[in-house]
C-alpha positions as a printed NumPy array, in Angstrom:
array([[  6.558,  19.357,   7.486],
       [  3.678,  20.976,   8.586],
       [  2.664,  18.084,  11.74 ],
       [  6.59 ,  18.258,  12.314],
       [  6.552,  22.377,  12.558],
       [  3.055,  22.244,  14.51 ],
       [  4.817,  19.543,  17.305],
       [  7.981,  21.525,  17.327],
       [  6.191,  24.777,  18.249],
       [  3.523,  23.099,  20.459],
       [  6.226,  21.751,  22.474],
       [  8.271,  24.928,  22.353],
       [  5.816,  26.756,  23.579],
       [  4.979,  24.584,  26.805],
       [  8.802,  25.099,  27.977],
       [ 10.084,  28.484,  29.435],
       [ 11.512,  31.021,  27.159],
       [ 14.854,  30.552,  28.293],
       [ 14.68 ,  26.755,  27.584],
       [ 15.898,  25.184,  24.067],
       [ 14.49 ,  22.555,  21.981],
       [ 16.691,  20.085,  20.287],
       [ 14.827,  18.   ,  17.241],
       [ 16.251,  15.192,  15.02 ],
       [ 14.437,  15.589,  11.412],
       [ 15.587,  14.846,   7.816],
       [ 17.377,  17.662,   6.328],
       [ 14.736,  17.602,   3.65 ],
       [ 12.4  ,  18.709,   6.444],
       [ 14.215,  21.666,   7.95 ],
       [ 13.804,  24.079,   4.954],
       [  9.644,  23.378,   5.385],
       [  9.838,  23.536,   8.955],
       [ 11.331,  26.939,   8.888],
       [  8.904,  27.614,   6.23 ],
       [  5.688,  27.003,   8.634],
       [  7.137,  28.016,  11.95 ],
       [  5.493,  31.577,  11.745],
       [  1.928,  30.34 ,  10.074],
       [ -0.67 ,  29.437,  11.953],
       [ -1.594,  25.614,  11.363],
       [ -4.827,  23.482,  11.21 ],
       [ -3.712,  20.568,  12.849],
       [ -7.24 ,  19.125,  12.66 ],
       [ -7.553,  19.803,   9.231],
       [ -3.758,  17.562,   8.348],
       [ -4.348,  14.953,  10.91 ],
       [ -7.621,  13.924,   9.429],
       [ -8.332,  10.606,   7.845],
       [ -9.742,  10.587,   4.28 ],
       [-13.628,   9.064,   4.037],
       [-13.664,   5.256,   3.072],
       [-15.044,   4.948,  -0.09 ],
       [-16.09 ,   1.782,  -1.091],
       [-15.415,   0.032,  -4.646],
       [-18.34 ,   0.198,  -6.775],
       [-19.818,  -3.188,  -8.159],
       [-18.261,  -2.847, -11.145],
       [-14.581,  -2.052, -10.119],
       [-15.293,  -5.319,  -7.362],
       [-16.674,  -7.578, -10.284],
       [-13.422,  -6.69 , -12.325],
       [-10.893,  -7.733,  -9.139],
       [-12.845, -10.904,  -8.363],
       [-12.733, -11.864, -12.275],
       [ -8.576, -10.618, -12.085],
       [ -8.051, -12.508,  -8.693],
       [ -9.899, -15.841,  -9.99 ],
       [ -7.993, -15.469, -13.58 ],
       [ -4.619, -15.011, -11.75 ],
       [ -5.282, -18.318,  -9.376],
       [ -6.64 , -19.997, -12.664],
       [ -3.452, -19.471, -14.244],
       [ -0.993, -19.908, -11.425],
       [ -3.063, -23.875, -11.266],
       [ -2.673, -24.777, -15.056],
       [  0.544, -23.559, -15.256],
       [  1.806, -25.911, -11.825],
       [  0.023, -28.583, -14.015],
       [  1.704, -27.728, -16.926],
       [  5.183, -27.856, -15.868],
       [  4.144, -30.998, -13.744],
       [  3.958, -32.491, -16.753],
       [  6.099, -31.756, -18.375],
       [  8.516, -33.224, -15.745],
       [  6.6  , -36.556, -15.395],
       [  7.161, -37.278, -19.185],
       [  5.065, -35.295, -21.32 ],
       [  1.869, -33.421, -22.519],
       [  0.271, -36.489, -22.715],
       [  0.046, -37.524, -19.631],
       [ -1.981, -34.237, -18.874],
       [ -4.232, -34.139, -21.806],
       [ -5.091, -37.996, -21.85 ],
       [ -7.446, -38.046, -18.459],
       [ -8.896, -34.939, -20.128],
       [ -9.744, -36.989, -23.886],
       [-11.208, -39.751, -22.292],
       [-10.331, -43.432, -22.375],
       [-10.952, -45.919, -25.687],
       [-13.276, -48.601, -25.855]])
C-alpha cells in the first residue's frame, strides 16, 4: 500500500492540477492507500532488498543429509515396488545374500 500510494502521488503530482488520475487496485488496497496519501514516504527505505545471508555449515550439512535421505528413499522404494511387481521380495534380496556354493 505504501509503493502503491507513493506511485499514485508521484504520478499525480507530475500532471496539472486540473488533470485526474484513474488507478485499478484491489479494494483491500484502497483503505491503505487513503491511509498514506498525506504521509511522507521512504521509497528507498520499502524498495530495498534484504542482505543475502548465507546458510551456516551446519543448517547446509543438515539439507545435504535431508536431500541425500529423500533421493535414498525415493530409490529403495522404486526398487521395492519393482519387486514386488516382478514376483516377490526375493528377487530383490537374493543378489543382495549372495549366491550358494
Amino acid at each position: 500500500d505504501l509503493y502503491l500510494a507513493y506511485a499514485l502521488r508521484d504520478r499525480a503530482d507530475a500532471l496539472p492540477s486540473h488533470a485526474k488520475i484513474v488507478a485499478v487496485v484491489g479494494a483491500g488496497h484502497v483503505p491503505g492507500i487513503i491511509e498514506h496519501w498525506d504521509k511522507p514516504i521512504d521509497i528507498t527505505e520499502i524498495s530495498r532488498m534484504p542482505e543475502h545471508r548465507p546458510l551456516s555449515p551446519a543448517l547446509r550439512f543438515l539439507a545435504m543429509v535431508a536431500v541425500g535421505g529423500a533421493t535414498c528413499g525415493v530409490l529403495v522404494g522404486t526398487a521395492w515396488a519393482g519387486a514386488k511387481a516382478v514376483g516377490g521380495v526375493v528377487w530383490l534380496v537374493r543378489p543382495l545374500v549372495g549366491r550358494r556354493r
